[in-house]
C-alpha positions as CSV (number, residue, x, y, z in Angstrom):
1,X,-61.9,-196.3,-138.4
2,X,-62.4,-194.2,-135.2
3,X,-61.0,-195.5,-131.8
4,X,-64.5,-196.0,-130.5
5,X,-65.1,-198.2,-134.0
6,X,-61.8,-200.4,-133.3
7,X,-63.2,-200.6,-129.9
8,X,-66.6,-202.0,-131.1
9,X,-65.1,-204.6,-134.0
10,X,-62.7,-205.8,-131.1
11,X,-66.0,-207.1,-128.5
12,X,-67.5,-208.6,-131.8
13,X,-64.2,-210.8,-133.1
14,X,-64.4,-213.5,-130.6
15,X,-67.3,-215.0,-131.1
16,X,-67.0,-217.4,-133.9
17,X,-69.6,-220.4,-134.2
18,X,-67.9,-223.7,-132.9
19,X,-67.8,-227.3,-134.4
20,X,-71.4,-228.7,-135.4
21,X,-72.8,-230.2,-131.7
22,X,-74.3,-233.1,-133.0
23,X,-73.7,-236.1,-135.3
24,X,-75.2,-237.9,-137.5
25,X,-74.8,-241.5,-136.0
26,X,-77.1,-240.3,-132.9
27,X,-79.7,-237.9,-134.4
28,X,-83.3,-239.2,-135.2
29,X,-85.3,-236.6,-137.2
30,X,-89.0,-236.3,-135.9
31,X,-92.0,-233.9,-135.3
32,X,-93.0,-232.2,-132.3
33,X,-96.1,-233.9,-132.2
34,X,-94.3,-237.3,-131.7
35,X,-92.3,-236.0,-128.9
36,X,-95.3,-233.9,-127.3
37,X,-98.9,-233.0,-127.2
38,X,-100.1,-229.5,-128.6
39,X,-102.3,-227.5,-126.8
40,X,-104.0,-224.7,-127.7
41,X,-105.3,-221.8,-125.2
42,X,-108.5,-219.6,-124.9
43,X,-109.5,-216.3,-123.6
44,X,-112.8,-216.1,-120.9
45,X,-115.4,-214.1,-121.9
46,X,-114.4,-210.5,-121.0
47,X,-117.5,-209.2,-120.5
48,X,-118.1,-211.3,-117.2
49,X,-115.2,-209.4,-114.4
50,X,-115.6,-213.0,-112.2
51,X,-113.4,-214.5,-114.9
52,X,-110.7,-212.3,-114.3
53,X,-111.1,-210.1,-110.8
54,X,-109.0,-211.8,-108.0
55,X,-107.9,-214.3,-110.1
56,X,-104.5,-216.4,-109.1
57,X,-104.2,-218.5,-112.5
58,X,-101.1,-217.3,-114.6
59,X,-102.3,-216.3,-117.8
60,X,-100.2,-214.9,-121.1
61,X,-100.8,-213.1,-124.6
62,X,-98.3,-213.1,-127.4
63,X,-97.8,-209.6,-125.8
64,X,-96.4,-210.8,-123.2
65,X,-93.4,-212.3,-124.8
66,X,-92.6,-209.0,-127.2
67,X,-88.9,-207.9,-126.2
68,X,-89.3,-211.0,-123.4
69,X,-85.5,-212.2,-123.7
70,X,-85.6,-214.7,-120.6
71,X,-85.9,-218.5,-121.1
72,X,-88.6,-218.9,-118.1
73,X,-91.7,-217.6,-117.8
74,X,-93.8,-217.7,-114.5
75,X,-96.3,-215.2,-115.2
76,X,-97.3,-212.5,-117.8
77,X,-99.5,-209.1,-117.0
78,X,-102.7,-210.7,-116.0
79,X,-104.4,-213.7,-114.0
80,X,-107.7,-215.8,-114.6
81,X,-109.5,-217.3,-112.0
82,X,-110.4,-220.9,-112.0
83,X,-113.8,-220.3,-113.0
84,X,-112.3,-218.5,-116.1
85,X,-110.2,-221.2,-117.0
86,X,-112.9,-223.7,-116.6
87,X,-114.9,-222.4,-119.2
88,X,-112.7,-221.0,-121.9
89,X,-110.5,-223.2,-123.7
90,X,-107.2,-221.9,-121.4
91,X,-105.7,-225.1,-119.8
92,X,-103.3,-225.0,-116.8
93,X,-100.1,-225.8,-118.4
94,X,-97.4,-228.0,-116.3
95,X,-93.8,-226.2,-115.4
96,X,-91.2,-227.2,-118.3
97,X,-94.1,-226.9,-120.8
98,X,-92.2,-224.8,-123.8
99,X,-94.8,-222.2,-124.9
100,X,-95.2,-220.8,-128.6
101,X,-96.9,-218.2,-130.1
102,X,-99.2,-218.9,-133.2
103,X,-100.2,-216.0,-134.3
104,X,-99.2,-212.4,-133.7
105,X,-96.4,-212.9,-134.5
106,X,-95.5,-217.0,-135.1
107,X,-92.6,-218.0,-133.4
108,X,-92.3,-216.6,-129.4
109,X,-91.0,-218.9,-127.5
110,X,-90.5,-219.8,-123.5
111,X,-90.8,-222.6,-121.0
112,X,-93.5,-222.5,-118.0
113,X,-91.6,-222.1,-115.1
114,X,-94.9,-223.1,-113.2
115,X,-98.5,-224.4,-114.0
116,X,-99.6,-221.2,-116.2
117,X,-102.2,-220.9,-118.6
118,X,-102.5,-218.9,-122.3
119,X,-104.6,-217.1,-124.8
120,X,-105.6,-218.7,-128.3
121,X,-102.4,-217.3,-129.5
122,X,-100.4,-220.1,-128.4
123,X,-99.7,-223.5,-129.6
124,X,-97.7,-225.0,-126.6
125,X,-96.1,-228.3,-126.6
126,X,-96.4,-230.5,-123.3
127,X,-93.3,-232.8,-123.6
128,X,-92.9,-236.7,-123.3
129,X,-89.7,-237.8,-121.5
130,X,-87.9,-238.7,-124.8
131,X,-87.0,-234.6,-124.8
132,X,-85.7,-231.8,-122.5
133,X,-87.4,-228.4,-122.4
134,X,-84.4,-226.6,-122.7
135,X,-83.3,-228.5,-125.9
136,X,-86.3,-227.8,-127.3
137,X,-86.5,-224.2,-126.4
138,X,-83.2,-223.4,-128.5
139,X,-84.7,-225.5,-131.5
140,X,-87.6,-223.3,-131.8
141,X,-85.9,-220.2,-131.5
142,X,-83.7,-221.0,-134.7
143,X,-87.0,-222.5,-136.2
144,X,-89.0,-218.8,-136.6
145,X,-89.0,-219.5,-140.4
146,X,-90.2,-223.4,-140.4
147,X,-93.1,-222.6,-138.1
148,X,-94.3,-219.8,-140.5
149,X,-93.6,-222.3,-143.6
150,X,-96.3,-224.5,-142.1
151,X,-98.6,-221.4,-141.4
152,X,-101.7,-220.0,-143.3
153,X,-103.6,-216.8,-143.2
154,X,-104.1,-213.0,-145.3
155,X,-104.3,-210.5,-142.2
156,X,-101.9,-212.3,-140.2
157,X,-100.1,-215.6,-140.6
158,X,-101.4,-218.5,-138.1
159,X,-99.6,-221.6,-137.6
160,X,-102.4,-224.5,-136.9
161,X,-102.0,-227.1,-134.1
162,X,-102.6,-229.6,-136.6
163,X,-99.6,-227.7,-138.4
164,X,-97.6,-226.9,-134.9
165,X,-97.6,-230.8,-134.8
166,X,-95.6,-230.9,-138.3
167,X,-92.8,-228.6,-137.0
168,X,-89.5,-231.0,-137.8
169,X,-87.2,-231.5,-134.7
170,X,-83.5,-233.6,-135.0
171,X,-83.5,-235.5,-131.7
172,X,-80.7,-237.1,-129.8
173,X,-80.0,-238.8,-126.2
174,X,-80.9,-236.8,-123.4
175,X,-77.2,-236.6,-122.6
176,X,-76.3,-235.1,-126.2
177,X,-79.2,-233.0,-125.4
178,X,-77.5,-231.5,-122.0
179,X,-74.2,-231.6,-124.1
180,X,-76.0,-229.6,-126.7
181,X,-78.3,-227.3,-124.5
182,X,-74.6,-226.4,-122.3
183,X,-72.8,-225.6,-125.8
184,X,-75.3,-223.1,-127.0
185,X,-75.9,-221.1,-123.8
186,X,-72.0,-221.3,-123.3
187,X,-71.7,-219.3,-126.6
188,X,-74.8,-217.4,-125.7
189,X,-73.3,-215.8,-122.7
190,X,-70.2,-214.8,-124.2
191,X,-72.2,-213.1,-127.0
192,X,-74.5,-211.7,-124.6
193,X,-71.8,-209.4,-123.2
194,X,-70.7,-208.4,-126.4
195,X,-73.7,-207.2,-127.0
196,X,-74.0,-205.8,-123.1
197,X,-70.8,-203.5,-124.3
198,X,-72.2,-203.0,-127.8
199,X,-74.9,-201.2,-125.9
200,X,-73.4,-199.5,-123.9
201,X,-70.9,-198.0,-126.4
202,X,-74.5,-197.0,-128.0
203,X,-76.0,-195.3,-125.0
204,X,-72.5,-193.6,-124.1
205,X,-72.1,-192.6,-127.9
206,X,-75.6,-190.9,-127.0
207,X,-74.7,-188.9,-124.3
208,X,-71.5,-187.8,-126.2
209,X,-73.4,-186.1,-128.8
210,X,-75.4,-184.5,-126.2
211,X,-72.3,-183.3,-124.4
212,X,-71.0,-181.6,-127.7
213,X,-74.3,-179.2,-128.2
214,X,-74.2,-178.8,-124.6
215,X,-70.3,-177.9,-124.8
216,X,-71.2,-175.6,-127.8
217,X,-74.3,-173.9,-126.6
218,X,-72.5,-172.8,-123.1
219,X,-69.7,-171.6,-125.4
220,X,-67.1,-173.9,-124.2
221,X,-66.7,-175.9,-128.2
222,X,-63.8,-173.6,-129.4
223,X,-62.3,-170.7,-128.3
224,X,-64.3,-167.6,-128.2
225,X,-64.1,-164.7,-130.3
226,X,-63.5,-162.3,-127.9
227,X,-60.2,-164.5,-126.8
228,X,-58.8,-164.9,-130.0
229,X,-59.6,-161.3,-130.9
230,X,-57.8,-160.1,-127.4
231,X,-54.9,-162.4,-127.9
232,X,-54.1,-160.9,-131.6
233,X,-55.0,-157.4,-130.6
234,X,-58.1,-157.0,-133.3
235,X,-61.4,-155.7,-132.8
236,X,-64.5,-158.2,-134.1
237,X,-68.0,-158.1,-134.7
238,X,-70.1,-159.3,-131.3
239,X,-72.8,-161.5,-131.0
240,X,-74.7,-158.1,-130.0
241,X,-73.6,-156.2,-133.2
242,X,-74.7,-159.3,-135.3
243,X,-77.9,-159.4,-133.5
244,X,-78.5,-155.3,-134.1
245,X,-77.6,-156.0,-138.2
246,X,-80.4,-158.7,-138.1
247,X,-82.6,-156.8,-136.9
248,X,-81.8,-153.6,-138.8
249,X,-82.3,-156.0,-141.8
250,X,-85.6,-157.3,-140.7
251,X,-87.2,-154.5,-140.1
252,X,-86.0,-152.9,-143.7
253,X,-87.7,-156.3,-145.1
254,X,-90.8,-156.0,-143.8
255,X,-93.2,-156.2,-146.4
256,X,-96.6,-155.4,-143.9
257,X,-99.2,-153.0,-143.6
258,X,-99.3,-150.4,-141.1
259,X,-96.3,-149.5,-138.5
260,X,-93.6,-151.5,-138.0
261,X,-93.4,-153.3,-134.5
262,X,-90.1,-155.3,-133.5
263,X,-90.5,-158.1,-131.6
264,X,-89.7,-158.0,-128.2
265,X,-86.3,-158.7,-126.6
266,X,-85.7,-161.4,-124.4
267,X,-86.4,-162.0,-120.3
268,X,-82.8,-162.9,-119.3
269,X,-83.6,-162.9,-115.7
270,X,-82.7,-166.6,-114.9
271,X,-80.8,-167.5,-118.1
272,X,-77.4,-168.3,-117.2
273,X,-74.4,-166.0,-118.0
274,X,-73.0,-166.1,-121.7
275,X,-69.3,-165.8,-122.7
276,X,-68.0,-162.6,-123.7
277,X,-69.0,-161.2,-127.0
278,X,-72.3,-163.2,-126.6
279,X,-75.7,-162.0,-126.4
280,X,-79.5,-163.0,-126.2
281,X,-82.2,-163.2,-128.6
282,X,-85.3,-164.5,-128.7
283,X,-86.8,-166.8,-131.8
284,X,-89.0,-164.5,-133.4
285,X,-85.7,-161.6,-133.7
286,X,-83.7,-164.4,-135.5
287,X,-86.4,-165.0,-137.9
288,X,-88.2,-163.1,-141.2
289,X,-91.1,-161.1,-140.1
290,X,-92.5,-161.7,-143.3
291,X,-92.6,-165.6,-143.0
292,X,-93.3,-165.5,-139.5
293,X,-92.7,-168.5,-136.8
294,X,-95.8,-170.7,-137.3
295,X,-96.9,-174.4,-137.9
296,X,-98.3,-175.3,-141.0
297,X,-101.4,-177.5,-142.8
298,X,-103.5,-178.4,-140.1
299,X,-105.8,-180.9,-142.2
300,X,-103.5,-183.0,-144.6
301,X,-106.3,-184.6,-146.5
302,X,-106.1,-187.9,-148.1
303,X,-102.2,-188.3,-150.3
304,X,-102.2,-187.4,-153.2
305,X,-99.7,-188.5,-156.2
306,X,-97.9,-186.0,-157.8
307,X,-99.0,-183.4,-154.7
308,X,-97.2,-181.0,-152.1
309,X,-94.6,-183.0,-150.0
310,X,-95.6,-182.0,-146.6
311,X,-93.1,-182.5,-143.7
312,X,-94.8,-184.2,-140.7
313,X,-93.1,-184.6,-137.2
314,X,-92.0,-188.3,-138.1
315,X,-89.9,-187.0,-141.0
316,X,-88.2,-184.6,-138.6
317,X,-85.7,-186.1,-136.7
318,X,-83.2,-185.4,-133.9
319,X,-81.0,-183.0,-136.7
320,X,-81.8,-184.6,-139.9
321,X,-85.1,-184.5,-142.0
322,X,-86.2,-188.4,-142.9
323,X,-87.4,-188.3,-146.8
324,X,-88.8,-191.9,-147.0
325,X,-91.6,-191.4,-145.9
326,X,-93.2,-188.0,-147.0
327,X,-96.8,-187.9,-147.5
328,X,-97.7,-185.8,-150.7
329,X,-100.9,-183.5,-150.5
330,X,-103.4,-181.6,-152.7
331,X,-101.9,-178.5,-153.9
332,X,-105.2,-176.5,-153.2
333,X,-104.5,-177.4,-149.8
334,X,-101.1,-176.9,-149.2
335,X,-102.0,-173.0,-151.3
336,X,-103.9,-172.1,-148.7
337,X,-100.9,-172.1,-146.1
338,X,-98.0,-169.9,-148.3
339,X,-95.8,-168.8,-144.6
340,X,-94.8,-172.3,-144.6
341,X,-93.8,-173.3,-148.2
342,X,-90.0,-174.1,-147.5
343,X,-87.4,-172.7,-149.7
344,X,-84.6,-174.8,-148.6
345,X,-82.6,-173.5,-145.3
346,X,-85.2,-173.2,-143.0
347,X,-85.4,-174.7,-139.6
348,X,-88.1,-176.7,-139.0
349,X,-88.8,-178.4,-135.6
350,X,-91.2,-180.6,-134.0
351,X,-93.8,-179.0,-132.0
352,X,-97.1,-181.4,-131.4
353,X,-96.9,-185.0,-130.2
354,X,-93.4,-186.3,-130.5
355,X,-91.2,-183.6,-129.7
356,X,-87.7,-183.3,-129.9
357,X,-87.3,-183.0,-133.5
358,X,-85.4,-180.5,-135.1
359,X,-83.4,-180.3,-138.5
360,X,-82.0,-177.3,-140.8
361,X,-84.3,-178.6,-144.2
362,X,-82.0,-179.4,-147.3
363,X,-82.1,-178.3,-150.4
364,X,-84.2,-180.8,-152.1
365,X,-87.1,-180.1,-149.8
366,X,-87.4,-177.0,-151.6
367,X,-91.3,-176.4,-152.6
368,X,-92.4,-178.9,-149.8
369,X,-94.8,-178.0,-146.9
370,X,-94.9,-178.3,-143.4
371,X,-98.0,-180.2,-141.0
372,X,-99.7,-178.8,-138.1
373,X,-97.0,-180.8,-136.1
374,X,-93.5,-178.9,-137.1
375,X,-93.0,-175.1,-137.0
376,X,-90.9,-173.5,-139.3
377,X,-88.0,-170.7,-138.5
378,X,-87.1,-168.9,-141.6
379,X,-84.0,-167.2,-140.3
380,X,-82.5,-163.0,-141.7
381,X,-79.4,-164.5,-141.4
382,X,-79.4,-167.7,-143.3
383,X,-75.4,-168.6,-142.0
384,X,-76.9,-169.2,-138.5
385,X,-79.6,-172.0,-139.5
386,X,-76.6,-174.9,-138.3
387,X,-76.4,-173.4,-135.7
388,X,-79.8,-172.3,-134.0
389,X,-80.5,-175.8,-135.0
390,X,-77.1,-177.3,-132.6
391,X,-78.7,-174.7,-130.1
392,X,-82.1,-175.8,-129.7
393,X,-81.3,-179.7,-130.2
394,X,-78.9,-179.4,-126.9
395,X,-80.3,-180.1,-123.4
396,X,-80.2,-176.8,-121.5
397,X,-82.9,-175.6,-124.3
398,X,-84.4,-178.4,-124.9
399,X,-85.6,-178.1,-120.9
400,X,-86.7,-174.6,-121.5
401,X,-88.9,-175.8,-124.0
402,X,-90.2,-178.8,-122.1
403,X,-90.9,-177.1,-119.1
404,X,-93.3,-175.3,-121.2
405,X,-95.3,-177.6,-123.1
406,X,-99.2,-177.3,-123.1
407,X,-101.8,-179.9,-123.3
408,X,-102.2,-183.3,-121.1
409,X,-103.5,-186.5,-124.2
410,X,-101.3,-184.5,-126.3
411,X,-98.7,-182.6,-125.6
412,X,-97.5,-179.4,-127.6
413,X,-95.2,-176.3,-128.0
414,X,-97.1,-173.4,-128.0
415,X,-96.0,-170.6,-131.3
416,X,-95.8,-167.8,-128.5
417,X,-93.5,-169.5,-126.5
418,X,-91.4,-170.6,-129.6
419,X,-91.5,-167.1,-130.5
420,X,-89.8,-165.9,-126.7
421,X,-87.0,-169.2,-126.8
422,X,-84.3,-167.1,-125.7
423,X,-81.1,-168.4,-128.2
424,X,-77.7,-167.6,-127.7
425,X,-76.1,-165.5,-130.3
426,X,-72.4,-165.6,-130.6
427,X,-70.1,-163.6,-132.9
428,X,-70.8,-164.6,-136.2
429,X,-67.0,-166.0,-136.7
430,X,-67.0,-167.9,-133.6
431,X,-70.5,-169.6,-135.4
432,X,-68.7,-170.7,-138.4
433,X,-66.3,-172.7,-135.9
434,X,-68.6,-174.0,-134.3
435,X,-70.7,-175.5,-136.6
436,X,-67.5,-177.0,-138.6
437,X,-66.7,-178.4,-134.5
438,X,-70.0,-179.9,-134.0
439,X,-70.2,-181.1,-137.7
440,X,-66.6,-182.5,-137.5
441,X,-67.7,-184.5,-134.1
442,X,-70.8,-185.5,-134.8
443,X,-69.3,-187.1,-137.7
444,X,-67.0,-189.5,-136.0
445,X,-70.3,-190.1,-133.2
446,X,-72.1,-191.2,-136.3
447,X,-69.5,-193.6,-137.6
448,X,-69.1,-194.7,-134.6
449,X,-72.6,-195.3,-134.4
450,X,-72.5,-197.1,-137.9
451,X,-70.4,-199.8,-136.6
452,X,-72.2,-200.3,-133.2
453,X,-74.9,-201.2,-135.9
454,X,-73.5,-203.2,-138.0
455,X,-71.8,-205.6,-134.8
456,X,-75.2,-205.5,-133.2
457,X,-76.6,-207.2,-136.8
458,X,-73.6,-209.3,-136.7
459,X,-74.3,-210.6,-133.2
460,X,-78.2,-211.4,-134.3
461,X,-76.2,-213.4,-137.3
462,X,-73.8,-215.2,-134.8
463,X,-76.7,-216.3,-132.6
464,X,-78.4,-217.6,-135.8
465,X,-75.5,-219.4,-136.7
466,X,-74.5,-220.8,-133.6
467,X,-78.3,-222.4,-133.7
468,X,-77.6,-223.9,-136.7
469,X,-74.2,-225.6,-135.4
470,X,-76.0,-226.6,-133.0
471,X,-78.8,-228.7,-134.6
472,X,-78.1,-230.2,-137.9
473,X,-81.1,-228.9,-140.3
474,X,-82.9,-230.7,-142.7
475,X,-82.3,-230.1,-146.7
């Protein structure tokens, strides 16, 4: 286990579930209509702006709950006026009333800080006296999976109020509940700042990976070439040497009509200065005239079993290519686009939409295809493929690229300018030592990242577990 992993297992090991919270000699099983009245919500009619402009009334959507971790709720993302809350079926909702969500998904849950009102997605439960909000609040939250139990529906499951009144509830004395409601948010707090450090171990972890490409694309990884070579008193091949070979080679490849033309060399002007033994090349010198830097099927067509795999941008990730979920397309279509039929090696990299994604393509995506979305770089020198990827993954070129994106609704990396990304080219040993550093790092950031996981799913167990404790549930 790597220090950052002993690290991680040591904020999760605390936090054990304590002794069940309540007993059997003081616990009444009921429903939640016994203890409250269920009340639905409504939406005005949207087509009529006095309903909704200037409005003051507090009114929330399932929506406004998703990723909402506080226990209070005041207000959600738009109002109603009293006229629309007069005649939809929304009703001004007392503070301590504990909201729930019905539909879309079943199973949100806050209290009303103030009088707010809700959308038919809600079943909300105004409370007799018998009952705290709070207690209630934490029962629901560990009851996700007996609300949907009681609901109904194909498309999306709904949970009734006729149903919402079935949902079982243990109660006890409002003291017990205090005692009960204290315990839990007690435990919650202390695993809340597990998870607080959890997270941050997960963003830090982030900008650690970042901080190796950046370390190797400045040259600053491992020791140069030119340094080693100097210290031993041996001459070495330079990144300029390496570059001259690939294009020697590229040009004696070429398989097209007419006169040769190289591509042209890059505008260093305001690059920043490279080590020694380094030099600049764009894209397009790096790669195989013959299978020239371009995107690939522009209309996919309906899947097809037994068709083309065809690499979209949301099976290429940041340095890996995702498999799960490869569409598979005509082979008539995917002919007519041959440049782009991958052989296993390339570099393929997001260029439309999400960008940001950019992965050396295994092996087994040999004979699969490439979408409008990812371009391909089919590289003379196939040894450099880790590393162009490192390269253009890291920050400093990831701006370059950025700052040069086209379009406004949808944003996109021009071929032309992918051609002219000026890459650093180091000596060809010094790139083997880098990619075995970056791989050899990246590898612990990953298992690193592999635990921060897997406590982060324990901590989602704990709180689940804690619930239970807390409440004794029924058989």
């Amino acid at each position: 286990m790597s220090a950052i992993g002993h690290q991680v297992a040591e904020r999760s090991a605390p936090y054990e579930v304590t002794q069940q919270m309540t007993s059997a000699s003081d616990l009444q099983w009921t429903t939640m209509g016994e203890i409250s009245d269920v009340v639905g919500g409504g939406t005005p009619k949207t087509n009529d702006p006095t309903n909704f402009e200037g409005g003051d009334v507090p009114w929330i959507t399932p929506a406004d709950l998703s990723g909402y971790t506080a226990k209070y709720i005041s207000r959600g993302n738009r109002f109603i006026t009293r006229k629309g809350l007069a005649s939809s079926a929304a009703r001004l909702l007392p503070a301590g009333t504990v909201l729930f969500t019905s539909r879309a998904p079943v199973g949100y849950v806050a209290i009303a800080s103030s009088p707010i009102a809700t959308n038919q997605g809600f079943k909300s439960f105004v409370l007799k006296d018998c009952v705290l909000p709070d207690y209630v609040y934490w029962w629901l939250r560990g009851s996700k999976h007996r609300a949907e139990k009681l609901a109904s529906g194909t498309t999306f499951l709904e949970l009734s109020g006729a149903n919402a009144k079935r949902i079982p509830i243990p109660v006890v004395p409002l003291e017990r509940q205090r005692a009960v409601v204290a315990e839990i948010e007690k435990q919650f707090s202390r695993l809340d700042e597990a998870v607080a450090g959890l997270k941050r171990v997960k963003a830090n972890l982030k900008r650690y990976k970042a901080a190796i490409l950046k370390a190797a694309v400045d040259g600053r990884l491992v020791p140069t070439e030119a340094d080693l070579a100097r210290r031993e008193g041996r001459h070495y091949e330079t990144g300029a040497q390496l570059l001259q070979r690939i294009l020697e080679t590229r040009r004696s490849q070429w398989q097209g009509k007419g006169k040769y033309k190289g591509p042209a060399a890059p505008d260093t002007a305001d690059l920043p200065e490279l080590p020694k033994g380094w030099v600049y090349a764009t894209a397009e010198q790096l790669t195989d005239e013959n299978r020239a830097i371009t995107y690939g099927v522009i209309k996919l067509g309906d899947a097809v079993d037994s068709g083309v795999p065809v690499l979209r941008s949301s099976d290429v990730r940041w340095l890996k290519v995702e498999l799960g979920g490869v569409k598979t397309i005509s082979s008539e279509i995917a002919a007519n686009y041959q440049r782009t039929f991958l052989r296993g090696g390339e570099v393929v990299m997001t260029v439309r939409g999400t960008l940001g994604g950019i992965a050396v393509v295994p092996p087994e995506c040999r004979g699969f295809n490439v979408s409008r979305e990812v371009a391909m770089l089919a590289l003379v020198e196939p040894a450099m493929a880790n590393t162009v990827a490192y390269f253009i993954a890291s920050s400093p070129i990831q701006r370059w690229l950025m700052g040069r994106t086209k379009g406004i609704a949808y944003t996109g990396i021009n071929i032309e300018t992918l051609k002219g990304l000026p890459l650093p080219v180091p000596p060809l040993a010094e790139l083997h030592r880098i990619v075995a550093e970056v791989d050899r790092l990246l590898s612990i950031a990953r298992e690193a990242e592999a635990e921060v996981a897997t406590n982060l799913k324990r901590a989602q167990a704990i709180r689940q577990a804690i619930l239970g404790k807390a409440f004794t549930p029924p058989d």
